[in-house]
C-alpha positions as CSV (number, residue, x, y, z in Angstrom):
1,X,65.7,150.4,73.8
2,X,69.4,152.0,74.1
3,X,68.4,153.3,77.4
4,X,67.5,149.6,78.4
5,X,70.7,148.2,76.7
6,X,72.8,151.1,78.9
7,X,71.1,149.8,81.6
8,X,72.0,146.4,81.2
9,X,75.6,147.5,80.5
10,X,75.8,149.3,83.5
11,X,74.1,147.2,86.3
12,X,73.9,146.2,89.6
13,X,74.4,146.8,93.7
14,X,72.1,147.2,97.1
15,X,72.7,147.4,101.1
16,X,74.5,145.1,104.0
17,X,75.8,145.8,107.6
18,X,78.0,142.3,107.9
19,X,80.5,141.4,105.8
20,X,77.5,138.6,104.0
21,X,77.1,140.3,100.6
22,X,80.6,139.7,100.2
23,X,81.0,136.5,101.1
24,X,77.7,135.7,99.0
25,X,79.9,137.3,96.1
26,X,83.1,135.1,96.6
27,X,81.3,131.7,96.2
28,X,79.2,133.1,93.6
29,X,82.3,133.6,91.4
30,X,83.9,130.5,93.0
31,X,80.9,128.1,92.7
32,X,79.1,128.8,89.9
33,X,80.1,128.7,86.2
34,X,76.9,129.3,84.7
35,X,73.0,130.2,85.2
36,X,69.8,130.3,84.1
37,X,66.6,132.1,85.3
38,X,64.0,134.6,84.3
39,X,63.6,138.0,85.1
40,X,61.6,140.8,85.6
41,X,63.0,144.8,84.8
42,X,61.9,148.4,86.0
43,X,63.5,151.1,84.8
44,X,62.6,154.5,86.2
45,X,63.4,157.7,84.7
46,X,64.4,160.4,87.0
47,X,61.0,163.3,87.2
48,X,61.7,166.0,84.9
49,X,60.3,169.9,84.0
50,X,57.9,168.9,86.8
51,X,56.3,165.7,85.5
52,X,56.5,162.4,88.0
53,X,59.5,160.2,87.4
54,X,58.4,157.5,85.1
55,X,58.3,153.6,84.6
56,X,58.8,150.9,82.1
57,X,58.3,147.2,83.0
58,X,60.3,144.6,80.8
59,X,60.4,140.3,81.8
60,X,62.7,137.6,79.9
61,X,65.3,135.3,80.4
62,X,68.8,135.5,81.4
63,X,71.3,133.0,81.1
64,X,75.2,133.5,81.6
65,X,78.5,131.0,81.5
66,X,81.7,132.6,82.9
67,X,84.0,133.6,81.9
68,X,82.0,136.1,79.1
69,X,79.0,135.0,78.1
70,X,75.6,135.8,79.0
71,X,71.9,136.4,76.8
72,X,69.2,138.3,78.0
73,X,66.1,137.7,75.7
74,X,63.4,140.5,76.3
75,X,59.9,138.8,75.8
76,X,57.6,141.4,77.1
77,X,56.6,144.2,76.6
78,X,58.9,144.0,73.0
79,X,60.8,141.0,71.7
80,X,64.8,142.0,72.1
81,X,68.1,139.9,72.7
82,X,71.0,141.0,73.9
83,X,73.7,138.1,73.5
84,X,77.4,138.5,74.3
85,X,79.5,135.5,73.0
86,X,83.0,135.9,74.3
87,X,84.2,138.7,71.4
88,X,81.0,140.7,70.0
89,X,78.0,142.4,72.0
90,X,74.8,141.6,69.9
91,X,71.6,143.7,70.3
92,X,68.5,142.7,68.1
93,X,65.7,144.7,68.0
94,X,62.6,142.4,66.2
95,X,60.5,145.2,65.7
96,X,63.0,147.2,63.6
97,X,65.0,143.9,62.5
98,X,67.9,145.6,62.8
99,X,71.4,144.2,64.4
100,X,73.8,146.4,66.5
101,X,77.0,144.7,66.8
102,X,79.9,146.1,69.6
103,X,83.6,144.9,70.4
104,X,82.3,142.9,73.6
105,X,85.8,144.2,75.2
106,X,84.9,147.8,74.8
107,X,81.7,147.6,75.3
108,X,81.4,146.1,79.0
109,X,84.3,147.4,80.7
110,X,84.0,148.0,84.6
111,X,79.8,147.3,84.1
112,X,77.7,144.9,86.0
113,X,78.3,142.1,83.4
114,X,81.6,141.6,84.5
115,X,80.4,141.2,88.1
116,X,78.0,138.2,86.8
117,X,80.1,136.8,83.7
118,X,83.6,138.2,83.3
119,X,86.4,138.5,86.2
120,X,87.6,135.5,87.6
121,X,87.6,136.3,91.3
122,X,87.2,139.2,93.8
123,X,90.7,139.8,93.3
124,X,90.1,140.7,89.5
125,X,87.0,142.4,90.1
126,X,89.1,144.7,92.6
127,X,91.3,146.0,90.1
128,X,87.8,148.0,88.7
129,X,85.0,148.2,91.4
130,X,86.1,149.2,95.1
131,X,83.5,146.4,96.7
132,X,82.1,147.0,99.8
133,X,79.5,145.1,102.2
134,X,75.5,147.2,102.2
135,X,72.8,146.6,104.8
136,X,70.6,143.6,104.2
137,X,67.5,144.6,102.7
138,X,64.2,142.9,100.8
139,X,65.7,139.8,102.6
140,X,68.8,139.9,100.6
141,X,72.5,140.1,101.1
142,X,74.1,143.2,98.9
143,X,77.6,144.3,97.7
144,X,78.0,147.8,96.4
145,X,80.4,147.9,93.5
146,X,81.5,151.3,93.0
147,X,83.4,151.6,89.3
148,X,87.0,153.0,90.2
149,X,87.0,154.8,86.4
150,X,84.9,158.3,86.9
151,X,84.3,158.3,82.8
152,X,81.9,156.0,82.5
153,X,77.9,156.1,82.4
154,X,77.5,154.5,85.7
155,X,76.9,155.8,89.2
156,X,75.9,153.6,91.5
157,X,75.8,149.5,91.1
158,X,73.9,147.1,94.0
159,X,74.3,143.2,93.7
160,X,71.5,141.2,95.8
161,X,72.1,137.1,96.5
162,X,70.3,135.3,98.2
163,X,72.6,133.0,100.2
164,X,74.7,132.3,97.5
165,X,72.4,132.8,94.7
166,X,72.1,135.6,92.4
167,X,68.9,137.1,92.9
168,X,69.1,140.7,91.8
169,X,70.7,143.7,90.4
170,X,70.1,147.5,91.4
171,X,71.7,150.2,88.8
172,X,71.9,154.0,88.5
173,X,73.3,155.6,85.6
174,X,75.0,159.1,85.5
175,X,71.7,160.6,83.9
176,X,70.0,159.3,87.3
177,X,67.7,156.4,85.6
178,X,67.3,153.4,87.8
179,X,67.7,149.7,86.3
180,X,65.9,147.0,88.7
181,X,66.4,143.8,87.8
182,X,65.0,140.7,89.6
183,X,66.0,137.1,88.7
184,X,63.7,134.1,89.8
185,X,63.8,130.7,89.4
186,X,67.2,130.6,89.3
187,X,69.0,127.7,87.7
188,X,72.7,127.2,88.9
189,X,75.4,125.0,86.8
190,X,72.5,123.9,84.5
191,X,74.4,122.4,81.5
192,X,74.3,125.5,78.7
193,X,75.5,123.7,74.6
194,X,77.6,126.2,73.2
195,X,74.9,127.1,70.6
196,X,73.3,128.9,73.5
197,X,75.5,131.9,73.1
198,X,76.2,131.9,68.9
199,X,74.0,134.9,67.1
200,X,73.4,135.0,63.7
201,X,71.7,137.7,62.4
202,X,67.9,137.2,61.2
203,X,68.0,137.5,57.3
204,X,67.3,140.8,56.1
205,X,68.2,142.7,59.1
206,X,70.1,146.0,59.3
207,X,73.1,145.5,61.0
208,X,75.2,148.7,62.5
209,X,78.4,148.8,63.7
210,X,79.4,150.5,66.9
């Protein structure tokens, strides 16, 4: 689960030739506020001691509102929820019923989250990705978001749209594990209550502090 959660943390980037993907990326973050869609996750362990690299499936639904909020709710293969509600990072694990609760500040930082949810414009996503245009690829539009801070657990993030729609996020961390996540049906400006982002912890569950 904690490589998932890093995963998620540290997400997202993909090809382009033109200058598309980052267009795509400027009217994303100028046009739309919030989003809602589900989506599908592979994440692929680099092969190791000889053995082939390896793969876990996951599926859910995402749902953001800018700027700093998002909830991904894992319903397959195990039921988890990330949610970030403007101040704390909450993971629940329902298996284990147990909470882990993060300083939503220190916990994103230059990750894919603040590419969907965070930074206000290109200008403010400048000052920690260097952004450039990839080569079209799967019939998307990419930006490549290169982190400028060389500490962190990311190595490589891809962002796919779809015209101007978010459609997909490509991520390698520095241990080499790939993070593919595909959004369908995607929902854009749907009107999100402000319940959809509040956690509260399921009675009974362990709750640790990060």
């Amino acid at each position: 689960m904690k490589k998932i959660f890093t995963a998620i943390l540290i997400a997202a980037s993909a090809s382009l030739a033109s200058a598309d993907g980052l267009k795509s990326l400027e009217n994303f973050m100028k046009g739309t506020q919030t989003g809602r869609a589900d989506f599908t996750q592979v994440v692929t362990s680099p092969p190791k001691d000889g053995q082939a690299a390896r793969s876990k499936t996951s599926s859910g639904t995402f749902e953001f509102q800018r700027p700093g909020r998002f909830k991904f709710v894992y319903q397959k293969p195990f039921e988890q929820t990330i949610v970030a509600d403007g101040q704390i990072l909450w993971l629940l694990d329902v298996d284990l019923n147990q909470v882990t609760q993060r300083s939503q500040a220190q916990a994103l930082g230059s990750t894919p989250a603040s590419l969907i949810a965070s930074a206000a414009d290109l200008s403010a996503l400048r000052a920690d990705f260097t952004l450039a245009a990839a080569p079209d690829q799967d019939g998307l539009q990419w930006v490549q978001a290169t982190p400028k801070a060389k500490d962190g657990q990311l190595q490589s993030v891809r962002v796919g749209f779809a015209g101007e729609q978010l459609a997909a996020l490509d991520i390698v961390d520095s241990f080499g594990q790939r993070s593919a996540i595909r959004f369908k049906g995607m929902q854009v400006n749907p009107a999100l209550p402000a319940s959809t982002f509040q956690f509260k912890p399921p009675a009974g569950a362990d709750i640790v502090k990060q």
